[in-house]
C-alpha positions in Angstrom: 0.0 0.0 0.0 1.3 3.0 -0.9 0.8 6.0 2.1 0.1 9.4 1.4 0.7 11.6 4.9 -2.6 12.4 6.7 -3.6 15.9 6.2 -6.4 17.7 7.7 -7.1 21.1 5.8 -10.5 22.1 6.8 -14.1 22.6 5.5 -11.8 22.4 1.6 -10.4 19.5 1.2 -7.2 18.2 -1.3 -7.6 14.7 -2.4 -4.1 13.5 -4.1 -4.6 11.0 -6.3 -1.2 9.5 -7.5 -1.4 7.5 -10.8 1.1 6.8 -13.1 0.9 9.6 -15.6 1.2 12.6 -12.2 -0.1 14.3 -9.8 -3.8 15.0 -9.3 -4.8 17.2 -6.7 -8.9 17.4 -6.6 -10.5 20.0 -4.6 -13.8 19.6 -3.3 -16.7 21.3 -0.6 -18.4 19.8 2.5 -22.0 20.8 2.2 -23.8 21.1 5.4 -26.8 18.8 5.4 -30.4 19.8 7.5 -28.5 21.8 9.5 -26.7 18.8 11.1 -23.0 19.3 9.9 -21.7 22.1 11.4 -17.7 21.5 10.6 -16.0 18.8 8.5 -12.6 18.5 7.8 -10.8 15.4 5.2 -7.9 13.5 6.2 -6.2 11.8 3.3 -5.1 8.2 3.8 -3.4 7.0 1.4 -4.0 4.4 -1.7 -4.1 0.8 -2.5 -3.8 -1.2 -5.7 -6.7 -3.9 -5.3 -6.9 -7.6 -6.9 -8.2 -6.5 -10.5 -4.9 -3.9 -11.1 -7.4 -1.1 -10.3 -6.1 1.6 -7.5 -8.4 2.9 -4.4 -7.7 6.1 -3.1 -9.3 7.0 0.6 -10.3 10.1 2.0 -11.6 10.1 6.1 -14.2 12.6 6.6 -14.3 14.0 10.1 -18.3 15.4 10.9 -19.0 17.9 14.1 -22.5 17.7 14.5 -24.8 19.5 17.1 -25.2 16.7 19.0 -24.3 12.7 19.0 -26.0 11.9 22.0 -28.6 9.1 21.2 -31.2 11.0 23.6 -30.9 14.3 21.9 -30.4 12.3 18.6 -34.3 10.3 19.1 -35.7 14.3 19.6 -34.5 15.6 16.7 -35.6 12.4 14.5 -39.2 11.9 12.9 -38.6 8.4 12.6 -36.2 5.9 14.8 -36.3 2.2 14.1 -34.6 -1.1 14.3 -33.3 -2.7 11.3 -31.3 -4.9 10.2 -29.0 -3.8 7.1 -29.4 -5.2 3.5 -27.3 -3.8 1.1 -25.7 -0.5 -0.1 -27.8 0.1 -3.5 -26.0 2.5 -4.9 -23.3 5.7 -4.6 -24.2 9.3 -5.6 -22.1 12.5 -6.1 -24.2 15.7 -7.0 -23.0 18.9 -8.5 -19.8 20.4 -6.3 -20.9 17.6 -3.5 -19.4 14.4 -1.5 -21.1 11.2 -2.4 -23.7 10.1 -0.7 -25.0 6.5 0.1 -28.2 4.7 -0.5 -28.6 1.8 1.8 -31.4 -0.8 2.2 -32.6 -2.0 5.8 -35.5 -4.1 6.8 -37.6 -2.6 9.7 -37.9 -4.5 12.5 -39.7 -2.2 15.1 -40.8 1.1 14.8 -39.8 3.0 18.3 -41.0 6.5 16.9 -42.9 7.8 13.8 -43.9 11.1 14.6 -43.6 11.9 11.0 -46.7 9.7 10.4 -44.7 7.8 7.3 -46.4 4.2 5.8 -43.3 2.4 6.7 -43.0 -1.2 5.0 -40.7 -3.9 5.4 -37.7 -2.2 3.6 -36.6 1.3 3.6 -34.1 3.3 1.7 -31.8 5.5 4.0 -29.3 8.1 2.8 -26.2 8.9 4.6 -22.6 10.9 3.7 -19.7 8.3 2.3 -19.3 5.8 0.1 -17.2 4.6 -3.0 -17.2 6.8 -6.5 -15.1 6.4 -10.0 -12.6 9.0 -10.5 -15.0 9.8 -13.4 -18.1 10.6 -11.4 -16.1 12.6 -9.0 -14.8 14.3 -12.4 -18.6 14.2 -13.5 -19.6 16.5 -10.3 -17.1 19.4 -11.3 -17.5 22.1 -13.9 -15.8 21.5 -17.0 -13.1 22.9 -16.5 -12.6 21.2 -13.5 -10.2 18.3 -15.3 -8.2 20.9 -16.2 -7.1 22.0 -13.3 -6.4 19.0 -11.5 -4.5 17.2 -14.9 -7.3 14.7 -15.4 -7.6 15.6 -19.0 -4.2 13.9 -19.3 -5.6 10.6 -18.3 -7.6 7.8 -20.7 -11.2 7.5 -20.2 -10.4 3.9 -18.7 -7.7 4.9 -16.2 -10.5 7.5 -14.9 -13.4 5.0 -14.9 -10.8 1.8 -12.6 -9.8 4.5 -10.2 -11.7 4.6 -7.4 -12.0 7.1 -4.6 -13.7 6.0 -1.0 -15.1 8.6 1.4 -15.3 7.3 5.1 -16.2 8.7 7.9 -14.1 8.4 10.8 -14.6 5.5 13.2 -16.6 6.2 16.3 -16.0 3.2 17.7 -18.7 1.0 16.6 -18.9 -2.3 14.8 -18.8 -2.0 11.2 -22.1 -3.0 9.2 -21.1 -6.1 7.8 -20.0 -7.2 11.7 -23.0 -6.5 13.1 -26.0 -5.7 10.6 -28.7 -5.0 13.6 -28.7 -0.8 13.6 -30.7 1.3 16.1 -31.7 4.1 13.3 -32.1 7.6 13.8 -34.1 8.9 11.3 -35.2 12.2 9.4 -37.4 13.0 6.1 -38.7 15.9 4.8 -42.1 16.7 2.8 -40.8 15.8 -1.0 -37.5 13.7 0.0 -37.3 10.5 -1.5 -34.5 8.4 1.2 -34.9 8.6 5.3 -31.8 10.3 6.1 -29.7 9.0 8.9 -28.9 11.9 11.5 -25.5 12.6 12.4 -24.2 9.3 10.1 -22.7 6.7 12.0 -24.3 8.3 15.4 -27.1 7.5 13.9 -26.8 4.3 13.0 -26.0 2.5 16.1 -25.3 -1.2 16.2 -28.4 -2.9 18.6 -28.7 -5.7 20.8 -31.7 -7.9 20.8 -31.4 -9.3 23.4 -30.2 -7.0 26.4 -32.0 -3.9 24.4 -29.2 -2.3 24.2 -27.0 0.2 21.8 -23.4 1.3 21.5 -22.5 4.5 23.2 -19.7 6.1 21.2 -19.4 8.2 24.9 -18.5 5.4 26.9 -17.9 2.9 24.2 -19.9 0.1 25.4 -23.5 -0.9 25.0 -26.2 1.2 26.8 -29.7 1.5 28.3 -31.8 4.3 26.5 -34.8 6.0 28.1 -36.9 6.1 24.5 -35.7 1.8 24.5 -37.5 0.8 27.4 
């Protein structure tokens, strides 16, 4: 793996992206979302070439929010369930944006619905992250935008292999694929297609049947919530 030194620069961030032809150096905005972002800041992490030849770049997002405490998090929420996770259907980038994620989850009990929504067995949330092209990312700028980096010097294929992942950074949890049962804080809008999950991975709490408890990121351990009893 080859490691880039971890930068932190702010609300802007640089993403260099090393491939064989240069340098690129991408620059892109943090857009506040709801009102629940308040500060973000990138932290470069370097690359890796993966099995099929093609090269991953990763960038670690690091949110402030308002809040992350599950109790504030359940007030500010029109919906809060427990689900268990599916599948990531697919990645999106808007215009001048970071990617966002659509994720399947199948509702297991609904703990609050004050926003009246028909909830079915499946639900579609959205939250920041996930894994682009270098081509959509390119897609997302103005036109000028490959330009100014040097992407115009690369082929159409080495800009559709290379891959650039957006993670947050860890809170402490379990990831999703080690423990798929999620204590969901939720929020829509009036017109909003996707449930969007509050405060990302504060949101999305890993659950425990059985003692009826979630992670606290605080104290990181599981804990007994006033709203789960």
């Amino acid at each position: 793996m080859n490691r880039i030194q971890k930068i932190g620069i702010g609300c802007t961030a640089l993403l260099v992206v090393a491939l064989l032809v240069g340098v690129i150096i991408i620059n892109y905005q943090s857009k506040k979302l709801e009102g629940d972002k308040i500060n973000t800041q990138e932290f470069i992490d370097g690359s890796e070439t993966l099995d099929d030849g093609s090269i991953m770049y990763e960038v670690t997002a690091s949110y402030s929010y308002p809040t992350s405490n599950p109790e504030d998090l359940f007030e500010m929420a029109n919906l809060v369930v427990i689900a268990n996770f599916v599948e990531d259907v697919e990645t999106e980038i808007n215009e001048n944006e970071v990617p966002f994620t659509i994720s399947k989850f199948n509702v297991q009990s609904i703990i609050k619905n004050t926003g009246n929504f028909a909830i079915g067995e499946d639900i579609l949330t959205k939250r920041s992250g996930g894994t682009i092209s270098l081509q959509q990312l390119l897609n997302a700028r103005d036109d000028d935008f490959a330009e100014k980096i040097g992407a115009n010097d690369l082929t159409t294929a080495q800009k559709s292999s290379a891959k650039v992942r957006f993670k947050s950074e860890s809170i402490g949890d379990q990831s999703i694929e080690e423990e798929d049962t999620r204590l969901l804080f939720l929020h829509k809008a009036e017109g909003e297609e996707y449930f969007t999950i509050i405060a990302n991975d504060y949101g999305m709490l890993s659950y425990n049947n059985t003692t009826k408890k979630a992670f606290n990121a605080k104290e990181n351990n599981y804990s007994s919530y006033s709203f789960l009893e």
